[in-house]
C-alpha positions in Angstrom: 5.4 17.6 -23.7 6.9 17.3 -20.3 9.1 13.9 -20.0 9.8 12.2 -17.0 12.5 11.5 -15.6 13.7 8.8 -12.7 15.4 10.5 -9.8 17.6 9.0 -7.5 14.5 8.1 -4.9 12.5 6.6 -7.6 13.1 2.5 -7.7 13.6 1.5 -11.0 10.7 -0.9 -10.8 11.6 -3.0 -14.4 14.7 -3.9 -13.4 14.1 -5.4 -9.9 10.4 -7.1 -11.8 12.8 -8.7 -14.2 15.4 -10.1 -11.6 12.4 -11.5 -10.3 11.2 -13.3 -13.5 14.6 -14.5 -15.1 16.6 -14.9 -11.6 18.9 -16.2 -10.9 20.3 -15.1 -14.4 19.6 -11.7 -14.2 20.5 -11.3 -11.0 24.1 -11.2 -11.2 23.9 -8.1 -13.9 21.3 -6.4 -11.2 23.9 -6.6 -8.4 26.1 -3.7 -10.1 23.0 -1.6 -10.5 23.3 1.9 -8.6 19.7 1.4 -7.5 19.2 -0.1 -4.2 16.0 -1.5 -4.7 17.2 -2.9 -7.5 20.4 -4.5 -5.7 17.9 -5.7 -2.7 15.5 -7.4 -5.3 18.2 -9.0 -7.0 19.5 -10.8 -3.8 16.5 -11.8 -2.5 16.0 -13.3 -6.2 19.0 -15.2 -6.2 19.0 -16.4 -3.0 15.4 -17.5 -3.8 16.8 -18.8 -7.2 19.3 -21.2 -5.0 17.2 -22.8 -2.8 15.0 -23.4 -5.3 17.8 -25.2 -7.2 18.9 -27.5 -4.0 15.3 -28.3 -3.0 14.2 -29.2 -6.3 17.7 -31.6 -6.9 16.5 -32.9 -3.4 12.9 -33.6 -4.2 13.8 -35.4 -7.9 16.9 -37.6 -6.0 14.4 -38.4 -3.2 11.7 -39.4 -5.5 14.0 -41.3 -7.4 15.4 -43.3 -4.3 11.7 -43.7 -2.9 10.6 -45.0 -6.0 13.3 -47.6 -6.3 13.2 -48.6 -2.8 9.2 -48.9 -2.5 7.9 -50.1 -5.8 4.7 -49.0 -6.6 5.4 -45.2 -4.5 6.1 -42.4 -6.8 7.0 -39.1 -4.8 7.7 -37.5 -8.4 4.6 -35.2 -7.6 6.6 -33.2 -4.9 8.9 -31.8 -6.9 6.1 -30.9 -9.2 3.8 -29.4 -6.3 7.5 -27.8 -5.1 7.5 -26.0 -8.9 3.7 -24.6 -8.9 4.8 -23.0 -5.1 8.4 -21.6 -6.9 6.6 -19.7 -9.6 3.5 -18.7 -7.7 6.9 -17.0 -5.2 8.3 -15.5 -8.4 4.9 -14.2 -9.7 4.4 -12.5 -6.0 7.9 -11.1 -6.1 7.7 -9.7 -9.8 3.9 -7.8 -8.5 5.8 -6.7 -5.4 8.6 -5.3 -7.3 6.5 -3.7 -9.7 4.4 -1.9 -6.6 7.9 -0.5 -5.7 8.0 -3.0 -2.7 10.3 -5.3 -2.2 9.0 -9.3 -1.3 10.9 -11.1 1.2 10.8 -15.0 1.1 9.9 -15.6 4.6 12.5 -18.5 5.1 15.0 -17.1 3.0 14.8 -13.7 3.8 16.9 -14.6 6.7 19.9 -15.4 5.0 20.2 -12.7 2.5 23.1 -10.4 3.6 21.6 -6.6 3.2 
């Protein structure tokens, strides 16, 4: 049987797909990793993982505010539309990552320090 075995070119693919799924929590174990790939994936994660965090706290105070200030106007279903468009990013970066790509947030991308 001949085994395989990852060389130094050869992205390990599981651990940038799983800084994807479990980011930002993962992330911070990924950044150590020798494996640039897996360092690059792992920031754009987490930088991901923030903004995710502020917008959503932003969307939820908001819709709170809006819906005290307006009665009868809910904006509750942003930060719900926000999390469908957060997971369908995750879900693209986790395929990426397992192609061996890496995903760039487009807005995000920007800030991430390489």
């Amino acid at each position: 049987m001949a085994e395989k075995t990852a060389s130094a070119a050869t992205p390990n693919r599981t651990n940038a797909l799983l800084a994807w799924i479990f980011a930002p929590l993962t992330s911070f174990i990924f950044l150590n990793d020798e494996d640039e790939f897996t360092k690059k994936c792992a920031k754009h994660s987490m930088y991901f993982g923030i903004a995710d965090l502020v917008i959503q706290i932003v969307l939820w105070v908001g819709g709170i505010i809006l819906s005290f200030a307006v009665i009868g106007v809910c904006c509750f279903p942003l930060a719900g539309l926000w999390s469908l468009v957060s997971i369908a990013v995750r879900i693209m970066g986790a395929v990426k990552a397992n192609n061996g790509e890496l995903f760039e947030v487009p807005v995000i991308s920007g800030m991430v320090k390489e």
